[in-house]
C-alpha positions, -999 to +999 in steps of 0.1 A: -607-360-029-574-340-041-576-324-071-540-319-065-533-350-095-557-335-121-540-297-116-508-315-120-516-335-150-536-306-168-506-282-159-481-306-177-500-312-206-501-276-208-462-276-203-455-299-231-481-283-255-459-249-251-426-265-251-434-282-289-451-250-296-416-229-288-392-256-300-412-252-339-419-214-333-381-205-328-365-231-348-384-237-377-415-209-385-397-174-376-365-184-394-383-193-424-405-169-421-379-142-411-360-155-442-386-162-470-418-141-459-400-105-457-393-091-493-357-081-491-359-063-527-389-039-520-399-037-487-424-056-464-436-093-461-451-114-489-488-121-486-483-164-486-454-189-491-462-222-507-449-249-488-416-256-501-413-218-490-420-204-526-424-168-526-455-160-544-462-122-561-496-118-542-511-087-542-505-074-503-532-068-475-524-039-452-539-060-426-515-087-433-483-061-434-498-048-397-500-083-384-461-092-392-448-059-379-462-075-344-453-109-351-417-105-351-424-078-324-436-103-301-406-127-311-381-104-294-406-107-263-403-141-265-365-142-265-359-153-303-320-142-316-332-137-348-332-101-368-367-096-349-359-059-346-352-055-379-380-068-391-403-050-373-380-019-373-386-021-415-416-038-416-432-003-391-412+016-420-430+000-452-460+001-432-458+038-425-448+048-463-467+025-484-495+018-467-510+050-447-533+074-464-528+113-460-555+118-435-540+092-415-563+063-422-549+026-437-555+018-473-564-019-482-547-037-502-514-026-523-494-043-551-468-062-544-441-037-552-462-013-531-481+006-550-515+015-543-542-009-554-574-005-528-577+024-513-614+015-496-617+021-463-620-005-438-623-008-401-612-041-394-579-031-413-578+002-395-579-017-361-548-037-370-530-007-381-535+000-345-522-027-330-493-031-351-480+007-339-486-002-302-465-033-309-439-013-326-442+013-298-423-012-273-395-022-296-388+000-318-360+030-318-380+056-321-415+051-303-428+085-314-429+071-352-456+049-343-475+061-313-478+097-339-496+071-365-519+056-339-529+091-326-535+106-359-551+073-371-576+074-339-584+108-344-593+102-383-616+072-367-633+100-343-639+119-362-653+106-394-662+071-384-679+072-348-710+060-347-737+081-321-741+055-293-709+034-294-681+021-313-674+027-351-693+028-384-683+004-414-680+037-436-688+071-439-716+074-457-730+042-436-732+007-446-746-020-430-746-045-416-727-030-381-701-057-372-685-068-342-653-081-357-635-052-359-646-035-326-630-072-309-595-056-332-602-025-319-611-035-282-576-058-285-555-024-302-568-007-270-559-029-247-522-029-262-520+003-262-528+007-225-504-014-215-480+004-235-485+032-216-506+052-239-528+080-231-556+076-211-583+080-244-571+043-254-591+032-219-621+052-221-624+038-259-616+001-242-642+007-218-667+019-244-662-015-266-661-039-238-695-023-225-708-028-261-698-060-263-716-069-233-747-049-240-756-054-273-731-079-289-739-107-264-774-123-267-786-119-232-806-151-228-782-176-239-745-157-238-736-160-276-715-131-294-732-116-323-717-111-353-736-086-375-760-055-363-785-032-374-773+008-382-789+005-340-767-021-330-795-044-326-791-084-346-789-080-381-827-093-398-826-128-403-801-156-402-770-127-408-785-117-368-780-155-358-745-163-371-720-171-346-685-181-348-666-204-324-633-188-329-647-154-315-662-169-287-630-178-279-611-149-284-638-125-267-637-147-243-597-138-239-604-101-239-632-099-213-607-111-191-583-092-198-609-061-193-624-079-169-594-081-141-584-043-158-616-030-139-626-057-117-658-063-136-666-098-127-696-099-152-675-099-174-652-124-167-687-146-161-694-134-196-666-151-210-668-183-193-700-184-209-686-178-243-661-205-238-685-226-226-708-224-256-675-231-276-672-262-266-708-270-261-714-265-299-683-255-317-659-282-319-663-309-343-653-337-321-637-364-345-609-340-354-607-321-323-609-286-341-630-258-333-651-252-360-664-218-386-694-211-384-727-218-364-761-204-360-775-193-327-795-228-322-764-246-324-768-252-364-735-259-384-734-233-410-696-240-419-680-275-403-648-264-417-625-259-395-598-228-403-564-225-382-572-193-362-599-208-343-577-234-325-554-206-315-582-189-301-595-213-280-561-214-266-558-180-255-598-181-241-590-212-219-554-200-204-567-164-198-600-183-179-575-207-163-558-177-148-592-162-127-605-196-123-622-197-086-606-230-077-584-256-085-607-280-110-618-250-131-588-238-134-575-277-143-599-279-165-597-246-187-554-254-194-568-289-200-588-274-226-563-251-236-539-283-241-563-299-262-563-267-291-529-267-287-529-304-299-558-291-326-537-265-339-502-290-342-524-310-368-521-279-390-482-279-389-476-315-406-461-301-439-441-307-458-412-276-451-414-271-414-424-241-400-451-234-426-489-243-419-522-253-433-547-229-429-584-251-438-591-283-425-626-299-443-650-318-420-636-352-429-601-337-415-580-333-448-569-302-456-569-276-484-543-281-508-526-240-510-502-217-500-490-209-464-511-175-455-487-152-433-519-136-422-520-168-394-487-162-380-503-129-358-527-161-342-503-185-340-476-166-322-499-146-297-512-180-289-481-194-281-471-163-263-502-166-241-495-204-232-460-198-220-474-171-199-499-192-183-476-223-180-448-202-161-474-179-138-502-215-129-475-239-122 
């Protein structure tokens, strides 16, 4: 029998799920954004909006600053008339004054007329300092500004933080657990930065994750993605060495490929299916639709919430799986799946000013009652960006 139908049907669902996507991405959530979430008085972008798009005086995270230098970054790519540049332009300036230490490391958190408030180190936030210069790097005026960041930034990481068999410490001195979070920043900074054109470190350090990832981070017998590790890199002791999260599945899932069709390493592309797979074997809760927090490694629910960036992350594992799929009912199936988050992650947009989100859905499906987070708007607009792509290269 033809799968010819099904590819069609799955492709169009697809289609539709990007168009609605764009049409409230470039009319209503990077205008109001653009408008309401930068801080025109001092510098940078507010931390949340409330939805009637009320600025709120948050306290700022770095990682949060990072994330909307590449958000409006990416809305050039995507064609957006808007003061993209500027925004990123200014946001990459802010970033560079307020928020980078002398040795070339990222601060944590600042005050919202940006001031120093946290100074700790962290590598998850040092990962999206990363990525936000290699962003930066293809838009901005003057590329040196941020590709002399991310090389001084690296180097700081190289030497200080490098652990003896792979990846990154938490801190120098050491604390544990080891995490896998911020190498899958890291392993995603990398990969930007290669197709930047960077030098060729930012692949050797690629490489190194990926083969991390698939040595230690992925439980051999059954395919999950650790979390949390030992100062060895072996499962943290007790449930903390169990915990899984659907949304990283996901979005691993979305860099192996990447990596995978890089090198030509088909194990890892097999790898990812496999992480996808589990994700929708045991991570979805399946009244709402949504992919889910938190799991154990026997399929336990630790957290049947369901936050927004998971749904974006499915997204991005199915349409990058769709794209390597071996024939025409995988590859049906993954943007069928990918159409399905899509229609998840719309559920998070019915507010009440348009263009703003919620961010937690509770089991039952209702959501949190708070304040728009602009730290979603890096998931939300990669996702969309990796749809569109899929729809115009599978059709």
């Amino acid at each position: 029998m033809s799968t010819e139908p099904l590819a069609l049907s799955a492709h169009l669902r697809a289609t539709v799920a990007r168009d609605r996507l764009m049409v409230w991405l470039m009319n209503e959530a990077l205008p109001i954004w653009a408008s309401f979430g930068a801080d025109e008085a001092r510098g940078g972008f507010h931390e949340r909006l409330g939805l009637r798009a009320e600025i709120l005086d948050d306290r700022r995270r770095v990682r949060v600053q990072a994330r909307q230098v590449f958000t409006f970054a990416v809305a050039g790519r995507l064609g957006w008339t808007g003061p993209w540049r500027r925004r990123a332009e200014e946001g990459l300036a802010y970033f560079l004054e307020r928020c980078v230490l002398p040795d070339g490391t990222v601060r944590m958190v600042i005050e919202p007329d940006g001031t120093p408030f946290d100074d700790s180190f962290s590598l998850y936030d040092q990962a999206f300092a990363l990525f936000a210069f290699a962003a930066a790097a293809s838009v901005v005026a003057d590329r040196a500004l941020a590709e002399t960041a991310a090389l001084r930034l690296r180097g700081a990481l190289m030497e200080r933080y490098k652990h003896p068999v792979a990846g990154f410490e938490e801190d120098n001195p050491r604390t544990l657990p080891l995490k896998a979070n911020p190498h899958m920043h890291l392993f995603e900074a990398c990969l930007a930065w290669v197709e930047a054109g960077g030098d060729a470190t930012w692949g050797v350090l690629a490489d190194e994750i990926a083969d991390l990832c698939l040595t230690r981070f992925l439980d051999p017998a059954e395919g999950w993605l650790k979390e949390f590790f030992d100062g060895d890199w072996n499962p943290a002791p007790g449930d903390d060495g169990r915990i899984v999260e659907p949304g990283h599945q996901y979005e691993w899932a979305w860099l192996l490929v990447r990596w995978g069709r890089l090198r030509n390493r088909p194990d890892a592309i097999a790898a990812a299916a496999r992480l996808a797979d589990l994700g929708e074997t045991h991570g979805l809760n399946r009244a709402t639709g949504a992919a889910i927090n938190v799991l154990l490694d026997d399929g336990r629910i630790v957290d049947g919430g369901a936050r927004l960036w998971p749904q974006t992350e499915r997204i991005k594992g199915h349409v990058a799986l769709a794209a390597v799929a071996p024939d025409d009912a995988t590859r049906s199936r993954h943007l069928g799946l990918a159409a399905d988050a899509a229609d998840a992650l719309m559920l998070y947009f019915d507010v009440a000013t348009p263009g703003l989100w919620r961010d937690k859905m509770k089991p039952d499906g209702t959501f949190v009652d708070e304040p728009a987070p602009a730290s979603s708007f890096y998931h939300i607009i990669c996702a969309i960006e990796e749809l569109d792509k899929a729809v115009k290269t599978l059709g």
